[in-house]
N, C-alpha and C positions, 0 to 999 in steps of 0.2 A: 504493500500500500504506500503510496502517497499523503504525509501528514503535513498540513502547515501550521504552527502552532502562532498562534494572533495574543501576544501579549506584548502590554505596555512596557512593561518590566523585563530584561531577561541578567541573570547573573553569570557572568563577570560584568555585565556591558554597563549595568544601568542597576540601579536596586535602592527601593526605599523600603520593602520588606519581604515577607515570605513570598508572595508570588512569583519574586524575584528567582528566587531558590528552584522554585518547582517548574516556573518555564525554563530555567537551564538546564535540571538535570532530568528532566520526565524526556524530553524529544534526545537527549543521551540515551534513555534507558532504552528507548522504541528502535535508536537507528542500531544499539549494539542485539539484537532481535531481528536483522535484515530487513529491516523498513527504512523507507526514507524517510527522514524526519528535518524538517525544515522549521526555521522560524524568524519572525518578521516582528521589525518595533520602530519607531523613530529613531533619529537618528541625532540625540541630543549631545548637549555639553559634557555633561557627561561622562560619554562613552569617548571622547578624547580628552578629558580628564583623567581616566582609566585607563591611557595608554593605547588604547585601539583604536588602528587605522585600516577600515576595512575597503577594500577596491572597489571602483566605480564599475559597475555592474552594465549599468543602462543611463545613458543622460538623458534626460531633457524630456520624459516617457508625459504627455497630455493628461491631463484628465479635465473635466466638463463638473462645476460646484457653481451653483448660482447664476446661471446665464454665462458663466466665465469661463473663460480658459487657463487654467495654471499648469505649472512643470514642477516635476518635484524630480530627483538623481536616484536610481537605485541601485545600493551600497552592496557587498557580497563580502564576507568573512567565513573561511573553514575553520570551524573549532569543534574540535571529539568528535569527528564524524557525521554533526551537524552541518550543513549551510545555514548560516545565519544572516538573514536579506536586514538592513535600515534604510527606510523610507529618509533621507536628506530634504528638509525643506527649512532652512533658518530662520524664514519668518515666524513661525510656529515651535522650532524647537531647539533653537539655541539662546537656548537660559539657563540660568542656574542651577532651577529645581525642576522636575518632572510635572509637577500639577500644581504648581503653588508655591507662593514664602510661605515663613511662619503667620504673618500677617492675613494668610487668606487663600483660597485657590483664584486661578489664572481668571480674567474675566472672560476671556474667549475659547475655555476650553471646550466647549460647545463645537466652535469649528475647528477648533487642533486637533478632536480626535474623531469626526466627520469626514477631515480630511486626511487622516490614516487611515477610515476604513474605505476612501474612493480610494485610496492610493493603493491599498492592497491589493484591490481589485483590478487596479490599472497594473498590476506588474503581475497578476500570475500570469498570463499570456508570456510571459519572458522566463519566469520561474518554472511551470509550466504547467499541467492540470494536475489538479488532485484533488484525493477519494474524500477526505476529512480537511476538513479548517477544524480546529480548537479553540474556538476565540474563549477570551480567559477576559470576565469582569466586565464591568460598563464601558471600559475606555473601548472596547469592541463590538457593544450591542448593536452599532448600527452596521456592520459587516450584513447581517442575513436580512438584514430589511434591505439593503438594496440589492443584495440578491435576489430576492422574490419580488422588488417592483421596479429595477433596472435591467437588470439581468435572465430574467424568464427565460428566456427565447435565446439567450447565449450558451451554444456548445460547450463552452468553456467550462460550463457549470450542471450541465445536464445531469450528471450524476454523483455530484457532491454535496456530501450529507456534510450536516452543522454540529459540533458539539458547543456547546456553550456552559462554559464551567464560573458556578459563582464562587470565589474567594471570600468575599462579606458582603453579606446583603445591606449591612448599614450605609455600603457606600456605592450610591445609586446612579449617580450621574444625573442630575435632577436644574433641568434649564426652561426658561423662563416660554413660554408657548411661541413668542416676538419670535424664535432663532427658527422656526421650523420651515419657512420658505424659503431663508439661506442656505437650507441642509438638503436640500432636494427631497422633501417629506411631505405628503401629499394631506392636504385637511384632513382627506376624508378617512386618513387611518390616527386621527385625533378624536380617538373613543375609546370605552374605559376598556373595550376588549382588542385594541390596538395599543397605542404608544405615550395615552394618556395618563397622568397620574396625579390627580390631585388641582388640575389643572395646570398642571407642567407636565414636559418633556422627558420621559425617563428613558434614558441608555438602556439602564438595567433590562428594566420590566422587557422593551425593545424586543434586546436579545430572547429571553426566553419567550417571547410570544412567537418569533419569528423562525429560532431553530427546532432542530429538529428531535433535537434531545436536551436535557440540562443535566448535571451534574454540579457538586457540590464536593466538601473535599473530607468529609470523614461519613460514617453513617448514624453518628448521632446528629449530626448538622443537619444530615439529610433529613432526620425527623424532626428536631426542631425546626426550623422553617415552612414546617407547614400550618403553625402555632402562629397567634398572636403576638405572643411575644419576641419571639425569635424575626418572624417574618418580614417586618418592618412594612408591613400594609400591602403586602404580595403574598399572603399567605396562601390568601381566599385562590387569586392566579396559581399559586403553585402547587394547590390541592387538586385543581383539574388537570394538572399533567402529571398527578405522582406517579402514573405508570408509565411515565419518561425522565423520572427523576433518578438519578442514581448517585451514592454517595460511594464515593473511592477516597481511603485514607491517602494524603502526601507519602511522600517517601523520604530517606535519606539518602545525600549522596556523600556514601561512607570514606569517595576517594577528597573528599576536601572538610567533610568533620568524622574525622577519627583521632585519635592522642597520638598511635601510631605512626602516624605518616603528617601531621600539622608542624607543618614551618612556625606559624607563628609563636608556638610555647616553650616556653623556658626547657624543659624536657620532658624528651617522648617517652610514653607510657602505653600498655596496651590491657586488656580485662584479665591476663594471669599472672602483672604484675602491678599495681595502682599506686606503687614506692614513691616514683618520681611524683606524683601531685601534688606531696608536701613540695617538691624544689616552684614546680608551675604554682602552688597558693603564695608561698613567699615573695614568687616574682609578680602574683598579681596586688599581694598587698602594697610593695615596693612604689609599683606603677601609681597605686591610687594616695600612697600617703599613709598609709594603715599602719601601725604599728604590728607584726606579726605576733600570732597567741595559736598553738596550737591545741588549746582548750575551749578559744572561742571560736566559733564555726564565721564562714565569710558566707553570705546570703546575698545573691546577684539576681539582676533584672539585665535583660537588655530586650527593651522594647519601646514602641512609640508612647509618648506621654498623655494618651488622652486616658479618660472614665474610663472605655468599655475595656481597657490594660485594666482597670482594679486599681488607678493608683494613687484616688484618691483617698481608697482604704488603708495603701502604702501610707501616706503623709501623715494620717489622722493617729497612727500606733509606732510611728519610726519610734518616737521616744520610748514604749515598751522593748520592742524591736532592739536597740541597741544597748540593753539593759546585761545581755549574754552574748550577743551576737556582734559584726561587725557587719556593712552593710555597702555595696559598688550597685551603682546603676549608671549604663551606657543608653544614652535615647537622645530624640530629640523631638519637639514635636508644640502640645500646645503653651504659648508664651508662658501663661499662668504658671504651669507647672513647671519649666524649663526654668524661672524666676526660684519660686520655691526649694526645688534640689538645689539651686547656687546659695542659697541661702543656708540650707540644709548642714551644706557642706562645710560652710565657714564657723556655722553654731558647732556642730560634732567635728571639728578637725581632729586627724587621726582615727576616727571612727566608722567615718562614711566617705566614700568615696566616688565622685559624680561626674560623669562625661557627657557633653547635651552634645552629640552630634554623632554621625554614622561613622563609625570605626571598624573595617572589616578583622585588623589584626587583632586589635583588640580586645572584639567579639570570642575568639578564639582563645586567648588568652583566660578571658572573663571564663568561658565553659573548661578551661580546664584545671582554673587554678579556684572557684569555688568551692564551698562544701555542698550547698545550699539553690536549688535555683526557683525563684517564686514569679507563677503566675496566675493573680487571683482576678483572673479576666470574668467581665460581668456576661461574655460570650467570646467565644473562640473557635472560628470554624474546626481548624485542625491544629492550627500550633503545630512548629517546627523545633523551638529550641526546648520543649520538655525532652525531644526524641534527640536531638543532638546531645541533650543532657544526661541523658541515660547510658551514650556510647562513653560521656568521660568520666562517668562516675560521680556525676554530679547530679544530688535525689531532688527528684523535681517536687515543687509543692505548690499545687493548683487547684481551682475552684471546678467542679466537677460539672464541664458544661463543653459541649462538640468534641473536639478530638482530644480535649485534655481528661474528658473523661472515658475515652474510647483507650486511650494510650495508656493511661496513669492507674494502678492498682494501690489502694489502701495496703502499706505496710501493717505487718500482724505480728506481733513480739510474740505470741506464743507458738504460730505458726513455722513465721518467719520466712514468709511470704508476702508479694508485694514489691513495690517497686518506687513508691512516692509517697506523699500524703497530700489528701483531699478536702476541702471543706465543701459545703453546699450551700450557703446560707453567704451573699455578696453583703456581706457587714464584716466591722471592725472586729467584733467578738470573733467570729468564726475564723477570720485570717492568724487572728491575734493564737488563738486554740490549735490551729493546725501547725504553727511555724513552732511554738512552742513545746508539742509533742512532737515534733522533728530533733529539735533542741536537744528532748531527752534522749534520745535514740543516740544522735550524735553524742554524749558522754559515756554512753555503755559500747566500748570497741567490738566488746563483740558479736552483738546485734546490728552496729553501724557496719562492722566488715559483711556480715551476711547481706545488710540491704544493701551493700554496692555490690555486693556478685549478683545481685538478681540485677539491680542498673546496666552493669554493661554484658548481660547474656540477652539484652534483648535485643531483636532487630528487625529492623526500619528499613531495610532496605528498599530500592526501587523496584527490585525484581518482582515482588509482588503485585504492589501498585501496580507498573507498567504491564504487567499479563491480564489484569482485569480492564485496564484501558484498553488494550489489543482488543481485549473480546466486544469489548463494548463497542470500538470502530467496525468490528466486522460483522455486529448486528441490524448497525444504521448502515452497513451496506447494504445489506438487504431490507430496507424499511422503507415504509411510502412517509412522502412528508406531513407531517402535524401540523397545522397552523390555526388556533383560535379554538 
């Protein structure tokens, strides 16, 4: 088969978080499977920030956006057996940031990523046909709408089925109704069983009306969302296609987070020997200012700083929190809280340790020289770095909701079984309960040693994942299209 995978994000190239992760190593995992796996993103700042200079593919390739004519370059990079296509357009995508400062998102991201999905479409004819597009999240929802109302009648597409994978429903792509005759979007699909929502323009909604399937990326996600609370006001929509709903857990890609084989840590470690973590904790204390104890345990975050992370729960009990514990968070995200951890920092110096911006080495650092790693996410489609956590011996402790509860097992001291610890209840008590009986566990060695051999005997591989997305592509081969 033929895959083009459609995300915004792809890692090494571009990454503001897990998507990131999973567009780079999911179409690895497909083409080492003997499929062609392809994938497609803009072509931002970036990604030559990052060092990558990928060759000009096709110059100057038309496309037709609002009575106009524009040109956009199409980029080609080989990396792991991937081709990896960027859409080149600077008006649109050299900036900074991917979708926004801290201060806000872009005001025309409406037509920045409208005109990534004509762009798409204007370069497979160069790329060349294929069986699956994968578009990944709202910045793609409009890929299958103009296929079924530009593209009908084009060979190109005759037989290309749509997956459309949601990452978080919270964030929908949600524009003002004004932008819809700049987008080449027809009124008459401005109804609540088209592309309406709320009286605005939803990406999201878009994609899943439009493809041919949806997916979602754990399968406790897969069943929350079709909940009130989970759904974010798509629930109702996503209950009439649950029998084209499918949840597939992310994976890991074990060749870039392992202890084993990670450039970035002080020293390599792997699950039959976990010696070295004391040298990787000392170097992470080092890094953030911490005075090293190896009696107190170090408790790391690295995630974005909004609510639905838990971290307002974070800020409300640090003072408990660092009463036995020591405490690094790497993120960046909303002002509010990016203010508070600096402040954080300078009340508890030596105690807490705070980094407000995206640090790939670092990250790695952080997973392998914690004891502790806490995410009390008030929703989490899949979460990634519980499962990286788990490879470095680092016991995850999260609120028991999408794949952190799919992934994350209640340690059992009498059992001695288990793999993390869980709370249910998105309050200060319950975080405060769970990180606390961590604590204990962490002073009895020899239950703390049994729960790190159950941490890194487990695995997250891609292998798995990527065998149930195979099947899943070769079912919407053979499937007539769903639409409404």
């Amino acid at each position: 088969m033929n895959i083009l995978f459609i995300s915004p994000e792809v890692f090494p190239f571009a990454k503001t978080g897990g998507l990131a992760d999973v567009a780079g190593a999911l179409p690895e995992a497909i083409a080492k499977k003997g499929h062609k796996a392809s994938t497609i993103l803009p072509y931002y700042q970036l990604v030559k920030k990052n060092g990558f200079k990928p060759a000009v593919f096709k110059k100057n390739i038309p496309l037709s956006i609002s009575n106009r004519e524009e040109f956009f370059n199409l980029l080609l990079l080989k990396h792991n057996g991937v081709d990896v296509y960027f859409i080149e357009k600077n008006e649109y995508y050299e900036r900074e940031f991917l979708y926004g400062t801290p201060q806000g998102d872009y005001q025309d991201n409406a037509f920045r990523f409208a005109f990534y999905a004509k762009a798409i479409l204007a370069s497979i004819p160069y790329i060349g046909k294929q069986d699956i597009l994968h578009c990944n999240d709202w910045q793609s929802g409009l890929v299958p709408l103009y296929i079924r109302t530009h593209h009908q009648n084009d060979l190109m597409f005759n037989n290309t089925k749509i997956l459309f994978t949601i990452h978080n429903m919270a964030y929908q792509g949600l524009f003002v109704k004004d932008v819809i005759p700049y987008l080449d979007i027809s009124w008459d699909l401005f109804t609540i069983s088209g592309v309406e929502f709320w009286d605005k323009l939803s990406f999201m909604k878009t994609g899943i009306v439009f493809s041919n399937a949806i997916s979602t990326v754990s399968k406790g996600y897969a069943k929350e969302i079709l909940t009130p609370e989970f759904g974010c006001g798509l629930d109702g929509l996503l209950r009439t296609k649950e029998k084209h709903l499918y949840g597939i857990i992310n994976g890991v890609d074990y060749s870039v987070w392992s202890p084993a084989n990670d450039k970035f840590i002080a020293k390599k470690y792997d699950e039959k020997d976990l010696g070295a973590k004391v040298e990787c904790k000392k170097d992470l204390a080092k890094s953030f200012g911490i005075k090293y104890s190896a009696k107190r345990p170090i408790i790391a975050m690295i995630t974005r700083l909004a609510e639905q992370k838990g971290i307002d729960l974070v800020v409300n009990i640090m003072k408990d929190i660092l009463k036995d514990s020591d405490f690094v968070i790497l993120g960046f995200g909303n002002e509010k809280y990016n203010n508070i951890f600096q402040d954080l920092a300078k009340e508890y110096r030596g105690k807490i340790g705070v980094s407000i911006k995206f640090d790939n080495a670092l990250s790695h650092k952080i997973e392998a020289g914690a004891d502790m790693f806490l995410m009390p996410s008030r929703y989490e489609p899949c979460g990634l770095n519980q499962m990286y956590s788990l490879k470095y011996g680092t016991v995850p402790v999260v609120r028991a909701v999408g794949g952190l509860d799919d992934t994350i097992q209640n340690f059992n001291p009498a059992t001695k079984k288990g793999n993390g610890f869980k709370f249910k209840d998105a309050t200060n008590k319950a975080l405060l309960e769970a990180i606390k009986g961590a604590v204990v566990i962490f002073k009895n060695k020899q239950l703390w040693d049994a729960l790190l051999k159950n941490c890194v005997s487990c695995d997250y591989s891609w292998q798995s994942s990527a065998e149930q997305y195979l099947k899943l592509y070769k079912n919407l081969q053979n499937s007539k299209w769903i639409m409404h």
